[in-house]
Structures are given as structure tokens and as C-alpha cells.
N, C-alpha and C positions, 0 to 999 in steps of 0.2 A: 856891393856885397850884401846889402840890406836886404834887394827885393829878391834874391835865390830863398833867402831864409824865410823871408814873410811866404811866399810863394810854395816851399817845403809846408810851414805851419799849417797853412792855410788848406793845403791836400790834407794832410792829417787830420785836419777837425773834419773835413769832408767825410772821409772813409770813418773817422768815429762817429759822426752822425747817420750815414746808412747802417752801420752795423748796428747801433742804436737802433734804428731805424725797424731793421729785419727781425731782429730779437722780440722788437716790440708786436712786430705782428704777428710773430709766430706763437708769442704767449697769448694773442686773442686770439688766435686760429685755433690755441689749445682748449680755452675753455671752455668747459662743456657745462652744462646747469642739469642737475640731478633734483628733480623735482619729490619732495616729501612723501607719496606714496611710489617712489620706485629705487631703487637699489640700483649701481649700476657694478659692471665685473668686468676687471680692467686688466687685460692682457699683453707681455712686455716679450718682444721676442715670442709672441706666441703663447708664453708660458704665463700663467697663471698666477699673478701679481698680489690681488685684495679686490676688496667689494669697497665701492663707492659710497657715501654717504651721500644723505640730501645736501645740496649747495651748490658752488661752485668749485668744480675740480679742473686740475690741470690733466691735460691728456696728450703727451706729445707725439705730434705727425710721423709715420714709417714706422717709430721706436714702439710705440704703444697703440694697442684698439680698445674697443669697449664694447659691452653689450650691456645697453638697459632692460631689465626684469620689472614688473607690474607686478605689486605683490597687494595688491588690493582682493577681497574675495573675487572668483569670479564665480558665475551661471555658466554650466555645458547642458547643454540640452541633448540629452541621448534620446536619438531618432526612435521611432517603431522598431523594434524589434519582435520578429513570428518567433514565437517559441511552442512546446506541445508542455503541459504540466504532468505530472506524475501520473494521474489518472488517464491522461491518453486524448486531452482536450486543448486544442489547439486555439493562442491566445497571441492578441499582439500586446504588448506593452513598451509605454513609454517613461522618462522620467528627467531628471534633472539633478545635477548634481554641484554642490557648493564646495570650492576648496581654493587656496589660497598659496604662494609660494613661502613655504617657510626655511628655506634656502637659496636664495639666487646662485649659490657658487654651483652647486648639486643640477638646480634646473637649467644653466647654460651645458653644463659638463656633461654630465650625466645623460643625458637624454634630448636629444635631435629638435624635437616639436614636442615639448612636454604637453601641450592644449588638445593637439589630435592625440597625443599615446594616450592620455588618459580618458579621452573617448571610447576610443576604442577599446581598449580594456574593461572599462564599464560595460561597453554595448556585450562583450562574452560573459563576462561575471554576472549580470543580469539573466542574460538567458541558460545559465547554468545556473543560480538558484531559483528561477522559476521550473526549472526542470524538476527539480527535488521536491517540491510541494504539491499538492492535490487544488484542484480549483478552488474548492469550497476553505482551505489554508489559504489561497493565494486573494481571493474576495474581503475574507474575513482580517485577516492579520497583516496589509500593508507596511503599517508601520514598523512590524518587528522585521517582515521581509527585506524592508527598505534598510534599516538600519544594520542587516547582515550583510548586505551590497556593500553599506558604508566601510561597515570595518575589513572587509576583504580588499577593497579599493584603498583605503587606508594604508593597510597593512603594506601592498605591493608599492604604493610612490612613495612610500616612508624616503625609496633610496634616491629616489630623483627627487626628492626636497620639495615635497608637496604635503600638503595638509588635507584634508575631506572633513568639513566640517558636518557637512548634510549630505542626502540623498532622499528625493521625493518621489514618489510612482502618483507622477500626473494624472494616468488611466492607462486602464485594461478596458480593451475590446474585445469582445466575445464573440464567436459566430454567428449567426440572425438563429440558426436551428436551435443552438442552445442558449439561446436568448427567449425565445418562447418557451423552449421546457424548464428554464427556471420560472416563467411566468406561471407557466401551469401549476408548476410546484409549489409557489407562493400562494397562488388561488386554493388548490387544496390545503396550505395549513392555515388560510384564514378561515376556511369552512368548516375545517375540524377543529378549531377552535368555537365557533359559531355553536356548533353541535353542541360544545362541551359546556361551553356559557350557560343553553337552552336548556340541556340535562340538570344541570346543578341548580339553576333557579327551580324549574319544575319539585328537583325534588326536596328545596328549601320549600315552596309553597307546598307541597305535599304534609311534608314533614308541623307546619305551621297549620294548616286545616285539620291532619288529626289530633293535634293538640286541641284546637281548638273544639271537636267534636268530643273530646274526651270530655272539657271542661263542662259540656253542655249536658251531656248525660249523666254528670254527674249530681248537677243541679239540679231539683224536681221546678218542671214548670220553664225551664231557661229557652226551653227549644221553640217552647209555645211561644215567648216572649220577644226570640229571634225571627219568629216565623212573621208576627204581627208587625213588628219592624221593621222585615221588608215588603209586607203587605202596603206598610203606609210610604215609604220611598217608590214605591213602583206604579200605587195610586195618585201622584202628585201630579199625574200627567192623562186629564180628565177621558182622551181620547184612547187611551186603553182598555180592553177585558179582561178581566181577572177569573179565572178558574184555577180554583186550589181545593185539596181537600182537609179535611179536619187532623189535624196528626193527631196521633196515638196518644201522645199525651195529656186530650181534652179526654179522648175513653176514657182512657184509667183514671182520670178527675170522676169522670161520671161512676164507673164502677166503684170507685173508694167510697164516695156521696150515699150510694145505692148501701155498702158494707154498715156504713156508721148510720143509715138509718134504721135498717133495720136489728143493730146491735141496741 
């Protein structure tokens, strides 16, 4: 009677040891490791459960899925885009954009490929405010250009649980035709600035000789005095000839001489 029952027991602990056994594996099959920059969004019957944390989570096989989200910033690089700007000038530009998941439940649910949607929509929102501007706005004002891309991009994945923290315009290409006519264009305002330099000094030295011509005729004798003084700067250099004539103001020395002698 003994070895029915050891024989009983002994099947018993068997089938509690595989059951053991299967349980055990199936809670290692479950776990899953959610790494500190990513989120994970855990689906039960399909339906929409909760967001995983960083760690080790359970995730059970058939009953349960999951989708890992990267919510780390990332870089999109929006390709060339041909746009024409307000004025009627045809322009490629590119650019780069910085944004980050700040809802994984949003970015699995909400939206297919949030990484392409949000390309894509920059590549039109770009070339629709590039439309609005004039070249000489679109050259000049990048930055504020860039940061109206932002907030409109912004604005629109607000619902698919994204964030825009940046937007860069890496470069604008111009056409080679109007590439040379801004060249020309630049060339003439350094020239007419050139001009305007040469004008105002001239007429600061102008302005500074007749002061100085004033000073001289005011003093009796000054001009003579000016005259002998570049007489002797211009003589320093033996291999010159000097021909000058007497100024006016050795006469009227001579003529005053002439008054008081015979007064």
C-alpha cells in the first residue's frame, strides 16, 4: 500500500515542480528593462494601460504589448526646400529642428511616425513663411524667421506630445544671377561710402585751412613767417631749386618803412 502513495506524491511534486517551472519562465520572458532616457507605453488587450517607468517591468506574453518612446532631444534635419519669397526671388533653404517627446502616451497614440510627421510639416511651414517675407527680411532676420517656424511647429505637435525646443536655418542659397547682383550692390555702397568718407575729410581739411588762413591774415608778418618756414623744410634737400616770389607782405613792410620815414 506504501508504494501507490509514495508513487501518487511523488507525481505531485513533479507537476508542482514544472508548474514552478513554466511560471518561472514566463516571468523572465516577461521582463522587460526600460532604460532611464526612454518611457515605455503598455498596452493590455490592446487598450491602453499606463506608461512604463525606467527599470524592470513585467510585460505579460499575448495579455500585454508595449512600445518603447526615446524621449531624449532629438536633431531632424529638414532637407532643401525651393521656395520663391515675397519679392518674387527664388531661394532654397534648409534647416534643423530640436524637439523632444514630452508625452509618450500622445506620441505612440496620437500620430503613426511622429519623427517623419513632424518633418514633413516643418518642410511646408518653412516654405510658407519663407513666402511671406522679402529676401532682404529673409537674409537679414533669420533668427526671428527661425523662431516663427518654431512656434507654429510648436503649436501644431502640442497634440501628438512633442515639444520644439529650437529651430536653425543652416543656409539659404541664392541663385548665381542674384548672387552677383547683390555683389554689385555691395560694391556700390562701399563706393559710395568711399565717396562720402573722401567728401567729409576734404571738407574737414578745407574747413581747417581757412581757419587757419584766417589766423594768418590776421597777424601782421605771420604769412611771411609761414612762407620762410617752408622755405627752410623744402631747402633741407640740397638738390632742389627754389623759385618763389616776395609776398605782399615784405611790400607793405617796405611801403609802411618808406610812410614813417618820411613822416
Amino acid at each position: 500500500m506504501a508504494v501507490p502513495y509514495l508513487t501518487g506524491y511523488s507525481t505531485a511534486m513533479s507537476w508542482i515542480y514544472i508548474l514552478l517551472g513554466a511560471v518561472l519562465i514566463v516571468i523572465i520572458a516577461s521582463i522587460r528593462q526600460i532604460n532611464q532616457y526612454e518611457r515605455g507605453v503598455r498596452f493590455t488587450f490592446g487598450k491602453f494601460t499606463g506608461i512604463m517607468e525606467p527599470g524592470w517591468r513585467l510585460v505579460w506574453p499575448i495579455i500585454q504589448t508595449y512600445r518603447r518612446v526615446d524621449i531624449r532631444v532629438k536633431a531632424v534635419d529638414v532637407p532643401d526646400q525651393d521656395a520663391i519669397t515675397r519679392d518674387n526671388v527664388s531661394v532654397t533653404v534648409n534647416a534643423v529642428i530640436y524637439y523632444k517627446v514630452s508625452s509618450a502616451e500622445k506620441a505612440v497614440i496620437e500620430v503613426e511616425n511622429f519623427y517623419f510627421a513632424i518633418s514633413q510639416y516643418a518642410q511646408t511651414t518653412m516654405r510658407n513663411i519663407v513666402g511671406e517675407v522679402s529676401l532682404d527680411e529673409l537674409l537679414a532676420s533669420r533668427e526671428k524667421i527661425a523662431d516663427r517656424i518654431r512656434e507654429i511647429v510648436d503649436k501644431e505637435t502640442d497634440a501628438w506630445g512633442l515639444k520644439v525646443s529650437n529651430v536653425e536655418l543652416k543656409d539659404i542659397l541664392l541663385p548665381e544671377t542674384m548672387k552677383r547682383t547683390i555683389a554689385k550692390q555691395a560694391e556700390a555702397e562701399r563706393e559710395k561710402r568711399a565717396v562720402i568718407i573722401n567728401a567729409e575729410g576734404e571738407l574737414a581739411a578745407s574747413k581747417n585751412m581757412a581757419e587757419a588762413a584766417r589766423n594768418l591774415n590776421a597777424v601782421p608778418g605771420a604769412l611771411h613767417l609761414r612762407t620762410l618756414q617752408s622755405i627752410n623744410d623744402v631747402s633741407s634737400d640740397q638738390s632742389n631749386t627754389i623759385i618763389f616770389t616776395v609776398p605782399l607782405e615784405i611790400l607793405k613792410a617796405f611801403v609802411g618803412f618808406g610812410k614813417n620815414s618820411k613822416s
